[in-house]
C-alpha positions as CSV (number, residue, x, y, z in Angstrom):
1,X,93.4,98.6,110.0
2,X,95.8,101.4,111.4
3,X,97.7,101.7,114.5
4,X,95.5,103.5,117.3
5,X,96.7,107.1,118.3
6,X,96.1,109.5,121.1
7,X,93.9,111.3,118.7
8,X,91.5,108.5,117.7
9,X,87.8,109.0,117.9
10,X,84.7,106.9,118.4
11,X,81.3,106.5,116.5
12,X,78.5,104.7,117.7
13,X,76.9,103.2,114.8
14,X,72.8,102.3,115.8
15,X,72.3,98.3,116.0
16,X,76.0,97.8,114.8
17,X,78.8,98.3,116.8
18,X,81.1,101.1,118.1
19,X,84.0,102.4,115.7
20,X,87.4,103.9,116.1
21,X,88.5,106.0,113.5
22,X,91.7,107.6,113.6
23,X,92.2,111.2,113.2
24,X,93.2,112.1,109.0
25,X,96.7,113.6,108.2
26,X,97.9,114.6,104.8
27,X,99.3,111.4,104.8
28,X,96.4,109.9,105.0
29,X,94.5,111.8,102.1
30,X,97.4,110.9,99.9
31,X,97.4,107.4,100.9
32,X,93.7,107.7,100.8
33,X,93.8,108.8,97.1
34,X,96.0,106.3,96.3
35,X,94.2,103.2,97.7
36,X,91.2,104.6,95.7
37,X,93.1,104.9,92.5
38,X,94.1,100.9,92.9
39,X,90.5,100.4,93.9
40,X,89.0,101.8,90.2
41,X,92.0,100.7,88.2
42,X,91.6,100.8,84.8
43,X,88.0,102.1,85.0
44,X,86.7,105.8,84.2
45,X,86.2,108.2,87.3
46,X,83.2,108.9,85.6
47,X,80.6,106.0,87.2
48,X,79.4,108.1,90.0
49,X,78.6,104.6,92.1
50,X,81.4,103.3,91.4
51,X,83.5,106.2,92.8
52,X,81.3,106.4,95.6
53,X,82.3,103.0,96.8
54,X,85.8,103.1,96.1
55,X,85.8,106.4,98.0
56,X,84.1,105.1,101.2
57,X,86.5,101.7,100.8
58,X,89.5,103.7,100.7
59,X,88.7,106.0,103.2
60,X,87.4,103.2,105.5
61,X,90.6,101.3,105.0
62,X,93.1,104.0,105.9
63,X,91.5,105.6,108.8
64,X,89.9,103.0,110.7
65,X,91.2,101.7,114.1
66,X,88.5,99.0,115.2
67,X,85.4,98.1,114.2
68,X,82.5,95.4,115.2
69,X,83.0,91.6,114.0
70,X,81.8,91.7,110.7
71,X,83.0,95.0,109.6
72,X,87.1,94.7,109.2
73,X,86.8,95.5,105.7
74,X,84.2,97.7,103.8
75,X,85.3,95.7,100.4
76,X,84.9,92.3,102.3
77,X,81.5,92.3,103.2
78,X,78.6,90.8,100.9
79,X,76.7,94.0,99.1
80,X,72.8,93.9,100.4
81,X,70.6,97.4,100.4
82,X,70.6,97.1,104.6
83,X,73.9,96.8,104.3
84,X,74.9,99.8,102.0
85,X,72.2,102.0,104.2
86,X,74.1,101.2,107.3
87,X,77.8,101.8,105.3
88,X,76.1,105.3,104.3
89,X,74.8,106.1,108.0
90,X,78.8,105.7,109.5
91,X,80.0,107.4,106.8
92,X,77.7,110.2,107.9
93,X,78.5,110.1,111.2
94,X,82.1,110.4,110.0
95,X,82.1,113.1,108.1
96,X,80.4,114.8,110.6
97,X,83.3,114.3,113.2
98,X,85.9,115.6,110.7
99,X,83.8,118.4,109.9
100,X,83.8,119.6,113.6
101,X,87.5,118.8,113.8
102,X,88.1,120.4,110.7
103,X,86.3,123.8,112.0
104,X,88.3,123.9,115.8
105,X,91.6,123.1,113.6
106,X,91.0,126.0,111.6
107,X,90.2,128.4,114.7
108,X,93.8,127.0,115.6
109,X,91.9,124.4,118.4
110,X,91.9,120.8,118.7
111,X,88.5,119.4,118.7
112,X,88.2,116.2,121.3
113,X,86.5,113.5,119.9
């Protein structure tokens, strides 16, 4: 998990837990990239599941701050279908967030989160 910043944000996840995600830099999409890359390996980009996954595992692993017992690592936990529903609900929540910061950053604001 990253170091916590100034900029960090929260997402309550229903019946889980409470998140900290920090903020995304260009940094971080490169290093994000590049942790997915190492994630798919030798495999084509071409199975869509597959790049789903590595996506939200990379992405997970380069942005998040804290997270509830149980949920340090995305590519740790034991695959179930209540599972993947509840990985697919934060990452929802998530985008969300970076879509609102993403829209004050480009009206030259900084969204609070």
């Amino acid at each position: 998990m990253r170091l916590p910043k100034d900029t960090d944000h929260t997402i309550e996840l229903p019946d889980i837990g409470t998140f900290i995600f920090g903020r995304e830099t260009f940094a971080d999409r490169a290093a994000i990239r590049a942790r997915y890359l190492s994630i798919v390996k030798e495999y084509q980009d071409d199975d869509i599941n597959l790049s789903i996954y590595a996506g939200m595992m990379a992405e997970y692993a380069e942005l998040c701050v804290a997270a509830p017992p149980g949920w340090e690592s995305l590519a740790e936990m034991e695959f179930s279908r209540p599972t993947e529903d509840k990985v697919f609900e934060l990452f929802a929540l998530l985008r969300a967030q970076q879509n609102g910061f993403r829209g004050s950053a480009a009206q030259g604001g900084q969204a609070q989160g």
